[in-house]
N, C-alpha and C positions, 0 to 999 in steps of 0.2 A: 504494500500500500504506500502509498506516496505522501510526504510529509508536507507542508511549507509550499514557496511558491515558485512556479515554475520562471528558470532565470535564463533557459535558452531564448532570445533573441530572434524574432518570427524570421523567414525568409525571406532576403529583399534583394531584385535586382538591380536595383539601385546606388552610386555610389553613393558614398554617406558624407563626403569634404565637395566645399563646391571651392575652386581654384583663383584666385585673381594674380593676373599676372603685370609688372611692367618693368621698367628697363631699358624699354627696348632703343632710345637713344644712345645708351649707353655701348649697346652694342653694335650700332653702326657706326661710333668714333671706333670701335674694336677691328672693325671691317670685318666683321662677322665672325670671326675666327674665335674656335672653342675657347683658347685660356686668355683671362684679361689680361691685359698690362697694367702692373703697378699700381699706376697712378689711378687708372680706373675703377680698379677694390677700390682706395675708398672712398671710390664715390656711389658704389654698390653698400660699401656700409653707410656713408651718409645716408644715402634714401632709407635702410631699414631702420638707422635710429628715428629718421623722422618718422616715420612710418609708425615703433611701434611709441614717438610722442605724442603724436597727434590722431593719427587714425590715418584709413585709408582716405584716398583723394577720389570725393564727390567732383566731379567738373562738367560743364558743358561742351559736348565733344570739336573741337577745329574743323573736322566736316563731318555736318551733322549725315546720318542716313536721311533718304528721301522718299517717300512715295508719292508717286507719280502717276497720272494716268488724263490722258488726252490732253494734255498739255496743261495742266494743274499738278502742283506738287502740294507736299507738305514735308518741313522741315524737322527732324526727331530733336528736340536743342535743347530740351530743359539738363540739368545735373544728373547725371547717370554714374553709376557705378557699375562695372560688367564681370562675370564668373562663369567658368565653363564645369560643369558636373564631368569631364573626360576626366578616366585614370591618368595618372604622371606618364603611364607608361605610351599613350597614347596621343600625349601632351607636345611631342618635340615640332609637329609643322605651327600647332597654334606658338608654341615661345618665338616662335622664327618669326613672327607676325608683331607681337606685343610684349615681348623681352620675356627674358632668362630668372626674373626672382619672383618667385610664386609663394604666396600665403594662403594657407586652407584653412577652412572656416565648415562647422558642422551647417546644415542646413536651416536649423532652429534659429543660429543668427542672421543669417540673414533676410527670413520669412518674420523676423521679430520685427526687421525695420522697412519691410512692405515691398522687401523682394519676394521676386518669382520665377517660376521658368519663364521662358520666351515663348512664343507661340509661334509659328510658321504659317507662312498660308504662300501660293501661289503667285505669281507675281503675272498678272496678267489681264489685258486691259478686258476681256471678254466676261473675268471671273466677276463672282458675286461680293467678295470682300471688297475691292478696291473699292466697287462702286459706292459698297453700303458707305464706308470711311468719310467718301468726300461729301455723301448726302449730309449726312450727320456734320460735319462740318461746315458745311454749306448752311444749315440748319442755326446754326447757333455760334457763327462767328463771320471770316472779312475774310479773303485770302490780300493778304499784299506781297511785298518781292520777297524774290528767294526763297520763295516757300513756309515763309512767315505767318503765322494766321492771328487776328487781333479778334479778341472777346466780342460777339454781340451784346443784345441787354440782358438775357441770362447767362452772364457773365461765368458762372458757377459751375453751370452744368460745361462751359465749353471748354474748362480748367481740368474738370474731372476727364472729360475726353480725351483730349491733349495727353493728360495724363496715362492714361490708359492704355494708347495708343503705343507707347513707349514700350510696352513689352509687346508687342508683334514685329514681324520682321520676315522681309521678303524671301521668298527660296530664287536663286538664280542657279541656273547650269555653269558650270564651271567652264570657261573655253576652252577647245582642244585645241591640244597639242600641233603645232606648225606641223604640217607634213615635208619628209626631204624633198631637193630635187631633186628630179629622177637622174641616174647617172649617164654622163656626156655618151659613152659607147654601150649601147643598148643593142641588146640582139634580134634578127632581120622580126618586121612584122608579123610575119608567117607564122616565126619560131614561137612568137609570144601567144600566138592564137591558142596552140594546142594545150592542153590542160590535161595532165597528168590525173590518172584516177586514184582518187582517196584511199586509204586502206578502210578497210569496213569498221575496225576498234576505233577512228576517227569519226566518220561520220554517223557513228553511236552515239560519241562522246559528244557531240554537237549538238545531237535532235535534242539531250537530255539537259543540255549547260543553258543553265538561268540566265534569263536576259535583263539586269538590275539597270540598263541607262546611264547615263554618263551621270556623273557626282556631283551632289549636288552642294553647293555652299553651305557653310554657314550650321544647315544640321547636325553635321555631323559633330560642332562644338556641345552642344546640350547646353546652351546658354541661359543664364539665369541674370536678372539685374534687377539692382538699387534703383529708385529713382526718389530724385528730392520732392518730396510733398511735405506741404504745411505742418500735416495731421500727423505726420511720419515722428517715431523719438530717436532721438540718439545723433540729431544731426549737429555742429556743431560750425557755425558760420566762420568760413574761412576768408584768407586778402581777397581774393578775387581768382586768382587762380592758386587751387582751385577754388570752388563755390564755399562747397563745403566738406568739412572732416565727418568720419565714421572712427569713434574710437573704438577699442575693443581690446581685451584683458588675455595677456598672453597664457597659455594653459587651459584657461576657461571659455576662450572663444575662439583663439588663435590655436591651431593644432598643430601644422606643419608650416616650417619654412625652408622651401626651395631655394640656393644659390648658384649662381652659372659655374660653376666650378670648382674642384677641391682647394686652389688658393684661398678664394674668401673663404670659405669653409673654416680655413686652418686658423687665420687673420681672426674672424669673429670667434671664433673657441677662445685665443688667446687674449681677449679681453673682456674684462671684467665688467664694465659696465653691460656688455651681451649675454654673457651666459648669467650673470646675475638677474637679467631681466625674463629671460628665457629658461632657468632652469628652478628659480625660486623667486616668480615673481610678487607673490604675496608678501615678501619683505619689500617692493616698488611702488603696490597699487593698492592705494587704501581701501578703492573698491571689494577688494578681495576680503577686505577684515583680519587677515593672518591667516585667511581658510588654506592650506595646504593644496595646489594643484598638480597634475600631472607635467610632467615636462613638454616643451612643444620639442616636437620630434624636427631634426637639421639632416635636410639632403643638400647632394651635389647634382644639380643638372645631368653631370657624365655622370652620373649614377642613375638615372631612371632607364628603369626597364631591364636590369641587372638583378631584378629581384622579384 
């Protein structure tokens, strides 16, 4: 007979850290190349003490996303903050994009301060979303330039849309691949006519091979995002760039921190102000009251997908 209360953990396929990544200027003064220089660490540890003094950076994006359709847009530009639900191990084309130092965050935090997943829909002037978008905007605001739209007189409801909006997000097909040119000495026309028969294990293997389409953007991050609302807690108004901070208490919301390489790695172990705030930060954050946390777990970039 069974005592007490059951402490296995349901089945989930889901991952359980949602990732925020950046960096990523830093690694194009690097010219992309795996190990930083020097002087680069620290500026890789500058951004994570700032990071864990202030919080993450709430901003409005330099070009904002657009939806678009018959020659109407609308511009996504309010304070966003963005996470991708992929494993680390799955993680190396998004760092390639949005840099090399990743923070994981259980998903509780971030659904506390009125994140979500993303939504996907279609990207097409035919489909039923775009249309609904601009009605409803159409309905309760002004488009002006650049895909700017200003409040009608319910002013309120057009805020909350605007808002909303924010987590949806186009699906596009990904371009293919340039094809070669063909080579200068090509053999006689004739010769290329005739076609060689298949072996039959081949054209088995075909009639049966899944036809999944060219890949498509953007899904395949499992994107989830912050965005600045009023009504939202935890935000914490910033100079201007960014908008706003997201603080957040290392152990108890902060889990993992990812670095582009085993130098920083070695660099932040070996100071104290880091692994004091990262391995015992309840003597840091009065938040915590003394409450004892888990350590945040420190990888190396060359280490994902090694384990």
């Amino acid at each position: 007979m069974r005592t007490g209360k059951e402490t296995k953990p349901a089945g989930n396929i889901h991952r359980q850290q949602l990732f925020y990544w950046m960096g990523r200027s830093i690694d194009d003064r690097n010219g992309r190349r795996k190990l930083l220089r020097d002087g680069l660490v620290d500026e890789v540890l500058a951004q994570v003490r700032g990071s864990l003094e202030q919080g993450l950076w709430v901003k409005s994006p330099r070009y904002p996303e657009r939806f678009e359709l018959r020659g109407r847009a609308f511009a996504l530009d309010l304070p966003i903050a963005c996470f991708t639900e992929w494993s680390l191990g799955e993680s190396l084309p998004h760092t390639a994009e949005y840099g090399r130092i990743g923070l994981g965050f259980p998903k509780r935090w971030v659904i506390e301060r009125g994140g979500q997943s993303v939504t996907y829909f279609r990207h097409h002037a035919k489909g039923s979303f775009l249309a609904a978008v601009f009605k409803l905007l159409a309905a309760h605001g002004a488009e002006g330039e650049a895909g700017v739209w200003t409040p009608g007189p319910a002013a309120t409801a057009f805020e909350e849309l605007r808002y909303l909006l924010h987590f949806a997000k186009m699906i596009r097909l990904k371009s293919p691949k340039p094809t070669r040119p063909a080579p200068k000495h090509r053999a006689p026309a004739a010769a290329r006519l005739v076609k060689r028969p298949r072996p039959p294990a081949a054209v088995e293997a075909q009639m049966f091979k899944r036809k999944f389409g060219m890949p498509l953007q953007f899904v395949e991050e499992r994107e989830w995002r912050i965005v600045h609302h009023p009504g939202a807690k935890g935000f914490v108004p910033g100079p201007g760039v960014p908008d706003y901070y997201l603080p957040y208490l290392p152990g108890e919301e902060l889990f993992t921190l990812v670095l582009p390489d085993n130098k920083v790695v070695s660099r932040l172990l070996q100071n104290d102000w880091f692994t004091e705030r990262l391995f015992t930060p309840w003597k840091h954050y009065p938040a915590l009251q003394g409450r004892p946390v888990p350590p945040v777990t420190i990888l190396s970039h060359s280490d994902i997908g090694t384990f």
